[in-house]
C-alpha positions as CSV (number, residue, x, y, z in Angstrom):
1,X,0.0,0.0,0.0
2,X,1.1,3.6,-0.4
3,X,1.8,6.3,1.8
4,X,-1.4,8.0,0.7
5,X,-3.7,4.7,0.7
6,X,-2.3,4.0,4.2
7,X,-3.2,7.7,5.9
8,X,-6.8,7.4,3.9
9,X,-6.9,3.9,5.7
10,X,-6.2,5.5,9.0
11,X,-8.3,8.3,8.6
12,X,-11.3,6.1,7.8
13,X,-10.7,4.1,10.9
14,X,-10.8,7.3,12.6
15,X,-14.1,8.3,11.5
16,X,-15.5,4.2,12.7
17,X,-14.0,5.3,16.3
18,X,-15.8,8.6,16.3
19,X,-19.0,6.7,14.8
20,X,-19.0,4.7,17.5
21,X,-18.5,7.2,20.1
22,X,-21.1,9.6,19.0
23,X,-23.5,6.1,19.3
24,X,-22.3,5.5,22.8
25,X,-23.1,8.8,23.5
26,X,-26.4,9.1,21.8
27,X,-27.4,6.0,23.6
28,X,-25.8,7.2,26.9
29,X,-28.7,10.4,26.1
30,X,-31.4,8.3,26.0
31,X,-31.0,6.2,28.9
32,X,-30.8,10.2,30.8
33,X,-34.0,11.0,28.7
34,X,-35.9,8.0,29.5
35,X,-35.2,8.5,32.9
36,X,-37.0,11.9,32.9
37,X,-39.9,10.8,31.4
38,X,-40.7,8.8,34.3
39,X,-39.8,11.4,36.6
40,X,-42.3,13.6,34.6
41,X,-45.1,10.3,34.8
42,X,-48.1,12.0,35.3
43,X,-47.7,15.5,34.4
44,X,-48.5,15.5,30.7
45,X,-46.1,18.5,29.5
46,X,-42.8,17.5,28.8
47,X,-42.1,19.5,25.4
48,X,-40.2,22.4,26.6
49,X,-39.2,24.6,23.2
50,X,-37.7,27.3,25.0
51,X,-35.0,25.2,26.4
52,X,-34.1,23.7,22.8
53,X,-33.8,27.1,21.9
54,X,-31.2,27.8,24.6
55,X,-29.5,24.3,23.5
56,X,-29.3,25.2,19.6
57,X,-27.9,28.1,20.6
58,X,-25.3,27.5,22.7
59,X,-24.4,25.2,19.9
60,X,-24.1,27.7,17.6
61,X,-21.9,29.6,19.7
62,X,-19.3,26.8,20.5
63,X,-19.2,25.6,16.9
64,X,-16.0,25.3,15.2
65,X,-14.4,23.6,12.2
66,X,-15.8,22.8,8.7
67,X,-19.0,20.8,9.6
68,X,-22.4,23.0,8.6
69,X,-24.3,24.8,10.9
70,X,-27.3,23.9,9.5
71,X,-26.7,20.7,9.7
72,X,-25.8,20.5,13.2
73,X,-29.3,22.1,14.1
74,X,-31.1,19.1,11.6
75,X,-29.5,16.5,13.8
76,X,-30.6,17.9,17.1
77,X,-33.9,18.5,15.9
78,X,-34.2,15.5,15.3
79,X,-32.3,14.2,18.6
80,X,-35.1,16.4,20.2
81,X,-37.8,14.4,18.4
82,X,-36.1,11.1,19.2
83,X,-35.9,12.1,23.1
84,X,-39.2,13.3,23.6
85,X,-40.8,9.8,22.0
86,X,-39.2,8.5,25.0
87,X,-41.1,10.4,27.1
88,X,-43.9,9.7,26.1
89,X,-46.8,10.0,23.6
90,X,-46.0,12.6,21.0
91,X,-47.6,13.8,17.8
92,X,-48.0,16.8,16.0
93,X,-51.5,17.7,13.9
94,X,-51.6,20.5,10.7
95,X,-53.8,21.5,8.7
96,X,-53.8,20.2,4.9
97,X,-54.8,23.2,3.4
98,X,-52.0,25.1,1.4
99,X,-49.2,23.8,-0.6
100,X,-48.4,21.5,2.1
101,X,-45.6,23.8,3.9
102,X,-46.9,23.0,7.3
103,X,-46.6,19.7,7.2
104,X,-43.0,20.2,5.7
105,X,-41.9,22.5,8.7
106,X,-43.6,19.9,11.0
107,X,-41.2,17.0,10.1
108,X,-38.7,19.5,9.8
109,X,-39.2,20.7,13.5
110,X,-40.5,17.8,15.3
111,X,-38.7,14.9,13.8
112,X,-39.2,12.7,10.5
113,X,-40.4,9.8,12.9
114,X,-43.1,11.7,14.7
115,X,-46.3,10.8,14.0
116,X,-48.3,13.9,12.1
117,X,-52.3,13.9,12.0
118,X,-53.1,15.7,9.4
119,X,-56.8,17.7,9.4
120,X,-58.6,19.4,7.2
121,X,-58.1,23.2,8.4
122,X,-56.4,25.5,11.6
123,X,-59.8,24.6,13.7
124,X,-59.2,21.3,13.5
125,X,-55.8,21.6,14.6
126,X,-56.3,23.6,17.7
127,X,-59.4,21.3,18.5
128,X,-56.8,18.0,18.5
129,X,-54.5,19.9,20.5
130,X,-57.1,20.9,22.7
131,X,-58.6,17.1,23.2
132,X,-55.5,15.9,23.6
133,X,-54.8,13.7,20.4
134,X,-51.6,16.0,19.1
135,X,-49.6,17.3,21.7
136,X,-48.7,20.4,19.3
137,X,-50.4,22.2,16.5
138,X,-48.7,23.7,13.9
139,X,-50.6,26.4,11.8
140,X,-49.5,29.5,9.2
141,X,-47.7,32.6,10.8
142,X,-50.8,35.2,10.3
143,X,-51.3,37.2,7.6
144,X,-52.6,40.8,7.4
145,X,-56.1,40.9,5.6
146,X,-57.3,37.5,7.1
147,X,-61.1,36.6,6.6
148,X,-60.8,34.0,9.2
149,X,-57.8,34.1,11.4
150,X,-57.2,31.2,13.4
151,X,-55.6,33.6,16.3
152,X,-59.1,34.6,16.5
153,X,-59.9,31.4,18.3
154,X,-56.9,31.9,20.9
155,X,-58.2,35.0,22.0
156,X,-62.0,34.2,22.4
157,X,-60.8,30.9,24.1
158,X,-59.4,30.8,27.3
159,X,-59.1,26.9,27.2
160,X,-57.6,27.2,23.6
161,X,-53.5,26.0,23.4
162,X,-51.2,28.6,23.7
163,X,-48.4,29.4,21.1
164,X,-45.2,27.8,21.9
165,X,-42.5,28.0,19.4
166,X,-42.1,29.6,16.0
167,X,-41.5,27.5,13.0
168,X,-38.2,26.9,11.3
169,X,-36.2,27.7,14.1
170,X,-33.3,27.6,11.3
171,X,-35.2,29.9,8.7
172,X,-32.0,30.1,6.0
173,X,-31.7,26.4,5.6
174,X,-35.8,25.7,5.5
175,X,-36.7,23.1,3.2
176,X,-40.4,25.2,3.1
177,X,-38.7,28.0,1.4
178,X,-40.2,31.5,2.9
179,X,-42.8,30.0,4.8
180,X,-43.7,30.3,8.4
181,X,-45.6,28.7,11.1
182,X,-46.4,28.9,14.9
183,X,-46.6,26.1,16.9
184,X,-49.3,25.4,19.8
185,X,-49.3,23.4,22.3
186,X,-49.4,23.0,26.5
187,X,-45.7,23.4,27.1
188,X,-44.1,26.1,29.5
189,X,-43.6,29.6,28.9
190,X,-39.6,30.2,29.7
191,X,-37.9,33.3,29.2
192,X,-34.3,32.4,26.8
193,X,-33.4,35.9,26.8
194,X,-35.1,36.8,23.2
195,X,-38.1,35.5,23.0
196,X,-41.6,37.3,21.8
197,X,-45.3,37.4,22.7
198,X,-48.4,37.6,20.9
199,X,-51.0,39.4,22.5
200,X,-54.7,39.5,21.7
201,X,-56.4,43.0,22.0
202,X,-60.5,44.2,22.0
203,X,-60.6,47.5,21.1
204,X,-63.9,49.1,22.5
205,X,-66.2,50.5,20.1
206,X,-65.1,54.1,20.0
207,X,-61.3,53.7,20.1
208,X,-59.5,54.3,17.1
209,X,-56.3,52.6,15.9
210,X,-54.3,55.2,17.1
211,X,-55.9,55.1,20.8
212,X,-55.1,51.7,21.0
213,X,-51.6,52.2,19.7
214,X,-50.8,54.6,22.5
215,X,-53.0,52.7,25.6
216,X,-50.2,49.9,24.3
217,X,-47.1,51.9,24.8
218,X,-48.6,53.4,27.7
219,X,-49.2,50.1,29.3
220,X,-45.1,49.5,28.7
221,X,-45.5,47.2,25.6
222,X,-43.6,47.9,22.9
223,X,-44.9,46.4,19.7
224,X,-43.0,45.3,16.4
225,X,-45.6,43.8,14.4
226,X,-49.7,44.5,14.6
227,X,-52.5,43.1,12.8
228,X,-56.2,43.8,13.0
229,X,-59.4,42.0,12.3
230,X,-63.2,42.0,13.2
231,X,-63.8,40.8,15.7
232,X,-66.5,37.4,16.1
233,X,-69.0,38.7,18.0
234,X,-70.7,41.4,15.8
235,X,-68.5,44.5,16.2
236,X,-66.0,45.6,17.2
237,X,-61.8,44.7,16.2
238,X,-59.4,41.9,17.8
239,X,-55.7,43.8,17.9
240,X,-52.8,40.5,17.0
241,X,-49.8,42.3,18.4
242,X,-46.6,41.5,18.6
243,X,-44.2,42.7,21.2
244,X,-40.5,41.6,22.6
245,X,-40.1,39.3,26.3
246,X,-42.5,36.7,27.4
247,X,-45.8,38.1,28.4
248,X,-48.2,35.2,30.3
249,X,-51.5,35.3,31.8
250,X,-51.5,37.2,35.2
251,X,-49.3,39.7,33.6
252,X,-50.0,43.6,35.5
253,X,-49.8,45.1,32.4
254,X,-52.3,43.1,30.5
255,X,-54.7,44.3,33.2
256,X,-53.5,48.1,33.0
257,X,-53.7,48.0,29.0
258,X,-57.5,46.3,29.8
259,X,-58.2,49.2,31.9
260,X,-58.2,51.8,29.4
261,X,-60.9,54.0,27.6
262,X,-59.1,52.5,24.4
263,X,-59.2,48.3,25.4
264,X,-61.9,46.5,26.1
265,X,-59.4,43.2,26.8
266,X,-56.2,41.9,26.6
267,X,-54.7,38.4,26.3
268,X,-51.5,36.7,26.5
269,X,-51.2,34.1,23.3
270,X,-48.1,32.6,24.1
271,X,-44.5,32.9,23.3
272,X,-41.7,32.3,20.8
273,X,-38.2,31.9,21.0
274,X,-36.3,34.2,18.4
275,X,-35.0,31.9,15.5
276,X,-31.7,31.7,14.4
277,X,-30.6,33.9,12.2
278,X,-28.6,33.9,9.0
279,X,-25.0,34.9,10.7
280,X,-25.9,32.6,13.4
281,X,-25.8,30.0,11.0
282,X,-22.7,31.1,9.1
């Protein structure tokens, strides 16, 4: 053998002793992961997208060398996937309607191996989440101009889940192309240091668009995205805004916005970790 065939022999053993050691330490995981499922037996939320966040990120931040960014984040998606089937029951319902980029940023999220129920439209999906047969919900980012907006249903519902996680957490290499989705679900709301919140707002029947505007910054909320659209019960408008932090239920400046001449109510619609972004990736 040569010189050359003899280093391409060694290197290739090389890569069979890291193979294996990555297995060793993938199997080492899911021993750990196993074990917290049945230290969470009982308690029915185990998904926790904030902390994956704060995983993927840290990732990014170590990373060196030539192996992909993108990459990197595909594997521990789907490491994710693989630890919370261990946990438990896990599934994840969208709705059919479209060209089929939900389900695509579904698989592409939660795993190739998790099983996806797929229903006719974004009621349907919040309904399985709500019953309990999906454990997440994944449905289009909203759209100015909507007939029927499916945040509608978050903010008339109290029972309805909240959002969780915005969809691809790894926009530049998205096999959906420019297409985004938010994930609902019953998971925690955890603060990762940039994170955003939807809120739902009622505008009473006198307050113009610019009342509500400043009853918002008033309240201390700072918006960087607003929608509007009529509201279900026969007048009126429902306010989508969304503003930077994670803003729950409970939160004293819900109630101080709600308080105003210019709000009839205000809801928290869950959260969102901040994607990656293009330089993070680099």
């Amino acid at each position: 053998m040569t010189l050359g065939e003899t280093s391409l022999a060694e290197l290739r053993q090389e890569i069979d002793a890291i193979d294996d050691s990555l297995h060793d330490l993938l199997m080492r995981r899911g021993d750990v992961q196993a074990h917290v499922g049945r230290a969470k037996s009982g308690d029915g939320v185990y998904i926790r997208p904030g902390r994956e966040a704060l995983v993927l990120r840290r990732l990014m931040a170590r990373h060196q060398g030539s192996f992909p960014k993108p990459a990197l984040v595909r594997i521990w998606r789907e490491i994710f996937a693989a630890g919370l089937s261990l946990q438990g029951d896990f599934s994840v319902a969208v709705p059919t309607a479209g060209n089929g980029a939900m389900k695509t940023l579904a698989v592409d999220h939660f795993g190739a191996l998790t099983p996806t129920l797929e229903l006719a439209d974004a009621g349907e999906v919040l309904a399985a989440v709500r019953r309990g047969d999906a454990a997440v919900g994944v449905l289009p980012m909203p759209q100015p101009g909507e007939a029927e907006p499916w945040w509608r249903r978050l903010a008339r519902d109290p029972g309805a889940p909240p959002i969780i996680a915005r969809l691809p957490f790894a926009a530049p290499a998205s096999r959906a192309g420019d297409a985004e989705a938010l994930a609902v679900g019953a998971a925690p709301a955890e603060d990762t240091g940039n994170d955003r919140s939807f809120l739902a707002l009622e505008a009473t029947g006198e307050a113009t668009d610019a009342d509500v505007s400043t009853a918002v910054t008033d309240a201390g909320f700072e918006p960087v995205a607003w929608q509007t659209a009529p509201a279900d019960n026969g007048g009126g408008r429902l306010h989508l805004l969304e503003t930077p932090g994670v803003v729950v239920p409970g939160d004293n400046r819900l109630e101080t916005l709600a308080g105003t001449p210019a709000v009839a109510d205000a809801r928290a619609l869950g959260s969102y970790a901040v994607p990656l972004t293009a330089a993070e990736l680099a």
